[in-house]
C-alpha positions as CSV (number, residue, x, y, z in Angstrom):
1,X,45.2,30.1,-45.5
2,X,45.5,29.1,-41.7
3,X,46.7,31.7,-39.4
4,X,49.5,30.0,-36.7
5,X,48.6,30.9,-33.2
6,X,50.9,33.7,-32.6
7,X,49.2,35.5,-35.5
8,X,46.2,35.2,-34.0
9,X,47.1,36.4,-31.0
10,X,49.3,39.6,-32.1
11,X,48.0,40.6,-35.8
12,X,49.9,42.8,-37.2
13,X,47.4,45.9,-38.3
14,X,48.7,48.2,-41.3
15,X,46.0,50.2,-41.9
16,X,42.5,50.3,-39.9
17,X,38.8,49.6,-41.7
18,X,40.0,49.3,-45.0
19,X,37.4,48.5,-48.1
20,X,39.2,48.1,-50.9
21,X,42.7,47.2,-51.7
22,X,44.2,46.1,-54.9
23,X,47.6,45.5,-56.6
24,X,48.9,45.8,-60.4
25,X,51.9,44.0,-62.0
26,X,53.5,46.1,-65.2
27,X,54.0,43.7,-67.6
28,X,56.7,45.6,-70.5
29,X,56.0,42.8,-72.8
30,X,52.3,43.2,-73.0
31,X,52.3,47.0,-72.4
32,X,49.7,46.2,-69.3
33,X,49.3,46.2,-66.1
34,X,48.1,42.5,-64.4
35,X,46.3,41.2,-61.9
36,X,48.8,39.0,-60.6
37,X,52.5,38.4,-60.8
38,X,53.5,34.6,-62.2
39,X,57.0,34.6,-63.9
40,X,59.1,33.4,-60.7
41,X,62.6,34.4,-62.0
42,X,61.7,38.2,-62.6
43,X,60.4,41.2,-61.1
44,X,58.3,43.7,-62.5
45,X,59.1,46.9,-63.9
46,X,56.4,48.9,-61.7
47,X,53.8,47.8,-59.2
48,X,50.7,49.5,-59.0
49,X,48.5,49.9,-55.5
50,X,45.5,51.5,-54.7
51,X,43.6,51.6,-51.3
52,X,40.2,52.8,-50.4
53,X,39.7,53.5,-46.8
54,X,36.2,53.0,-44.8
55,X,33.9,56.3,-44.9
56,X,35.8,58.1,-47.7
57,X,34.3,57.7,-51.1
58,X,38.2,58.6,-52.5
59,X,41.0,56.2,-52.9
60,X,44.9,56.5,-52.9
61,X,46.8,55.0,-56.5
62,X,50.5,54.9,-56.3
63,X,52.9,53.0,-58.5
64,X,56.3,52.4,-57.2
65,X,59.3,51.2,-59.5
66,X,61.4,48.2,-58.9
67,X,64.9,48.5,-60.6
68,X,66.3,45.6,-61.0
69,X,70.2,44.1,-61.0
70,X,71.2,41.1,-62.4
71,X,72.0,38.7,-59.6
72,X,75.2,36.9,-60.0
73,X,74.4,33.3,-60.7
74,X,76.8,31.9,-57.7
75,X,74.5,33.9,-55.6
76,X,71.5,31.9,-56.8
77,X,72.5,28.6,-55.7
78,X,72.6,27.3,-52.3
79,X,75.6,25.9,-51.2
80,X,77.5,27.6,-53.7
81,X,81.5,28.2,-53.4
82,X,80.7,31.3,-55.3
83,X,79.1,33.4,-52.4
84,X,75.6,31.5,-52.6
85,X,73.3,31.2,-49.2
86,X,75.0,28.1,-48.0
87,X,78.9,29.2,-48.5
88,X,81.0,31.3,-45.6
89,X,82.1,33.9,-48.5
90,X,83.3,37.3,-46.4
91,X,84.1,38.9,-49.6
92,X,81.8,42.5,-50.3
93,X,79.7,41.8,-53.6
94,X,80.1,45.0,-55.7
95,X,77.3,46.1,-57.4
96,X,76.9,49.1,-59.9
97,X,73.8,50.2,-60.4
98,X,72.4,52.3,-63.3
99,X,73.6,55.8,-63.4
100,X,76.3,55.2,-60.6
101,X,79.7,55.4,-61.8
């Protein structure tokens, strides 16, 4: 992957000397977690990250949980009339998440 210029010129540094870092995708169907993430229309339950930083023999694991909402399929489509990306829709989508009442 290229880098453009102004990345080059003003990276933007998360963490310093870092050895290791690695990512897991939850997969519920196969009760595993994977290396990479391919199905394009869904999420994954959990994702999985662990770091190792330079001089320290110990590494950090967390896994962090991505609830997910059904999107509205008038959302999904540019251009829509339904409130997609390309309309001029003011109206306040109401979402109810679980456990919110």
């Amino acid at each position: 992957m290229d880098m453009e210029e102004e990345e080059q010129n003003y990276p933007v540094v998360l963490a310093n000397d870092v050895r290791k870092f690695e990512m897991g995708f939850w997969d519920k169907q196969k009760g595993d977690w994977l290396d990479e993430w391919t199905q394009t229309n869904q999420l994954p339950q959990m994702v999985k990250f662990t770091i190792q930083l330079g001089g320290d023999e110990n590494q950090i694991t967390r896994i962090v949980a991505l609830p997910s909402v059904a999107v509205q399929a008038g959302w999904q489509i540019p251009g829509s009339t339904q409130g997609g990306a390309g309309s001029h829709s003011t109206a306040t989508p109401h979402i109810q998440l679980p456990g919110s009442h």
